[in-house]
C-alpha positions as CSV (number, residue, x, y, z in Angstrom):
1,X,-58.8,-13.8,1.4
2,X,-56.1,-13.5,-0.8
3,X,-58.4,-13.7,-3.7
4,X,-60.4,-11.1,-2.7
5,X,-57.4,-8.2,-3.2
6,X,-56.0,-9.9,-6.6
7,X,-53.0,-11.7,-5.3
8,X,-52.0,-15.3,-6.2
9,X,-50.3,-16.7,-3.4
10,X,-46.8,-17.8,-5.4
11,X,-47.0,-13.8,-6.5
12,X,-46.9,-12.6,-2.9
13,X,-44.6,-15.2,-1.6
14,X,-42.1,-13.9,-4.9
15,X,-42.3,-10.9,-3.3
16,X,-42.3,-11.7,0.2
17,X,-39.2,-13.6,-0.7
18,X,-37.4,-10.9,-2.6
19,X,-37.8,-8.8,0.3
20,X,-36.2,-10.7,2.7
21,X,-33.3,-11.4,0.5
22,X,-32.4,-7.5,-0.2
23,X,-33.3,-6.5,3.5
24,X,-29.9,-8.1,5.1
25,X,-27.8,-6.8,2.2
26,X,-28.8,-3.1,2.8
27,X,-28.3,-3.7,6.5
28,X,-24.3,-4.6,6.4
29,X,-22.5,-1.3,6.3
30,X,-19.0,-0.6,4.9
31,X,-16.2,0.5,7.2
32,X,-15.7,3.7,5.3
33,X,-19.4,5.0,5.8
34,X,-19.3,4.4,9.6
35,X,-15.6,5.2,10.4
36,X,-12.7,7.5,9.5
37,X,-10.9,5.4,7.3
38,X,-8.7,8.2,5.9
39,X,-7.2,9.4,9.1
40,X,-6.1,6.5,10.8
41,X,-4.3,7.0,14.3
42,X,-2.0,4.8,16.6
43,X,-2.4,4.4,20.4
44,X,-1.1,2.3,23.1
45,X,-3.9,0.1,24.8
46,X,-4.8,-2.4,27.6
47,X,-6.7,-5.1,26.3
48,X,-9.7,-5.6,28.0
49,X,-12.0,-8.3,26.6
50,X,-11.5,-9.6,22.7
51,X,-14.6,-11.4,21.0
52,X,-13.7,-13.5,18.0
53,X,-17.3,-12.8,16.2
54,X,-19.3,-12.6,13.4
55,X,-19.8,-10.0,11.3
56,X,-16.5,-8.5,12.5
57,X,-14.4,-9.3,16.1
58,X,-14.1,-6.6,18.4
59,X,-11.9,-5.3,21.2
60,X,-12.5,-3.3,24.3
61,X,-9.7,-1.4,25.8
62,X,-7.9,1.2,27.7
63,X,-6.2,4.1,26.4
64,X,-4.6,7.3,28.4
65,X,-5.7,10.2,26.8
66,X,-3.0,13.4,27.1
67,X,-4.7,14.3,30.1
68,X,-4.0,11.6,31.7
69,X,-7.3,10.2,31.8
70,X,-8.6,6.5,31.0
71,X,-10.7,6.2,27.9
72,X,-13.0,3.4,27.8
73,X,-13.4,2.3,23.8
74,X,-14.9,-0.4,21.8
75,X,-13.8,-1.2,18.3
76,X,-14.3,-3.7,15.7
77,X,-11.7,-5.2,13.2
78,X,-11.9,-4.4,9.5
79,X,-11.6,-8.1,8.8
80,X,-14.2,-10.9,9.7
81,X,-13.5,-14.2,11.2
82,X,-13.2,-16.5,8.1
83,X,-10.4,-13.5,7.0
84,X,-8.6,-14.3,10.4
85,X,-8.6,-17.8,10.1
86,X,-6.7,-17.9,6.2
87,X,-4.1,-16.0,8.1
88,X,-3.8,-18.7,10.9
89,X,-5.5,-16.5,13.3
90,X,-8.3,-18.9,14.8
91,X,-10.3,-18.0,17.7
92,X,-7.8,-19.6,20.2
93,X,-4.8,-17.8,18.8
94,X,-6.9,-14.6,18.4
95,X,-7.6,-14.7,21.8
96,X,-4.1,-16.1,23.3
97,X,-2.8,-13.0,21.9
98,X,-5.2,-10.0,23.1
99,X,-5.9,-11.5,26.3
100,X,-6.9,-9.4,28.8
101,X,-4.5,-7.0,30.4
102,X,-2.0,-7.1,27.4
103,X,-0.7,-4.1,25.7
104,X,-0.9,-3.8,22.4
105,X,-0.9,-0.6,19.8
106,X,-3.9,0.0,17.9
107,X,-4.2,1.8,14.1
108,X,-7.6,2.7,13.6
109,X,-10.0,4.8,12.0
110,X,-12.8,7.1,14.9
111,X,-16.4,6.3,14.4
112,X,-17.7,9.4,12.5
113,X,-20.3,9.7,15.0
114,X,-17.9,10.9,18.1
115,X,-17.5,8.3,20.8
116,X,-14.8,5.9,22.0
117,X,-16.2,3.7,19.3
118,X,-13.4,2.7,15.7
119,X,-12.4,0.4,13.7
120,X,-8.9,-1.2,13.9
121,X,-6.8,-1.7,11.2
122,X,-3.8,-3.5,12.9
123,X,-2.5,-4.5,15.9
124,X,0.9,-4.8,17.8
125,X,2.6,-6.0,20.4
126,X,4.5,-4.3,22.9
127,X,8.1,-5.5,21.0
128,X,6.2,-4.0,18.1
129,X,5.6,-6.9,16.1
130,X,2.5,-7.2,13.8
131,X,0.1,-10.0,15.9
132,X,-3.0,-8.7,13.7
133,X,-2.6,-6.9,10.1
134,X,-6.0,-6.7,9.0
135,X,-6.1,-3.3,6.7
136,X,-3.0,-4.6,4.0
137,X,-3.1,-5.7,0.3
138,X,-1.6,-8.2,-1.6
139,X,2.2,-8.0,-1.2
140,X,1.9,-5.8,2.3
141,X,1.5,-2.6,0.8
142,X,-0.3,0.0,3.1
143,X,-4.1,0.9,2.4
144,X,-4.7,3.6,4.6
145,X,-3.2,6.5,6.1
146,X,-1.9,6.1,9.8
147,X,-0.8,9.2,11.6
148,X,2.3,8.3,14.2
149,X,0.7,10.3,17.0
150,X,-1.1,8.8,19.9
151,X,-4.0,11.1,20.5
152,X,-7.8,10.3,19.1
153,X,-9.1,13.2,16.4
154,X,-10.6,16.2,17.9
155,X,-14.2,15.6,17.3
């Protein structure tokens, strides 16, 4: 059958092939297309539930909005797994430390489109201390912004 419409069956599987190699690079996205990168923001959170996954981990959590109200959000790190682990942070440490109910503060960048969905660029504990610094370069220096305040963007 494939005779009939020209092909040669190594010239469609090339191209099959080549196919289904570019399709899962265009699928990965960068942080900066899907989140705010450029205004980061602080908050205090409850940990709900950590997953130590691939492509990126993620958190769920708990925030009190200035009204007093309970926000629900989900967010992925900025790092992936393999990132954590050269650190030292494997999957039981990872979780040890964001267990649920523990209080941590969050610096992340707002999903640009609205939600309670970001990506988090560090995390602390309640004494402050760095337990997750996934957004520095070599040396420690910064790479993003990271308002003080504790309130999400206006969107």
């Amino acid at each position: 059958m494939l005779h009939g419409i020209g092909l040669k069956p190594a010239l469609l599987a090339a191209v099959l092939g080549s196919i289904a190699l570019v399709a899962p690079v265009s699928a990965h996205h960068g942080s900066g297309i899907s989140y705010d990168m450029d205004h980061l923001w602080k908050t205090k959170a409850t940990v709900v539930e950590f997953k130590y996954a691939n492509p990126h981990p993620w958190l769920v959590f708990d925030r009190t909005n200035d009204k007093g109200e309970i926000e629900h959000w989900t967010a992925e790190l900025v790092t992936n797994p393999t990132f954590l682990l050269r650190a030292g942070w494997t999957k039981t440490r990872s979780e040890e430390a964001l267990k649920p109910g523990t209080m941590v503060e969050l610096t992340l960048g707002t999903s640009k489109v609205g939600g309670f969905n970001g990506c988090i660029r560090d995390i602390r504990n309640e004494k402050g201390e760095l337990i997750l610094d996934t957004g520095r370069g070599p040396g420690g220096e910064n790479r993003g912004g990271g308002e003080t305040g504790g309130e999400a963007p206006r969107r």
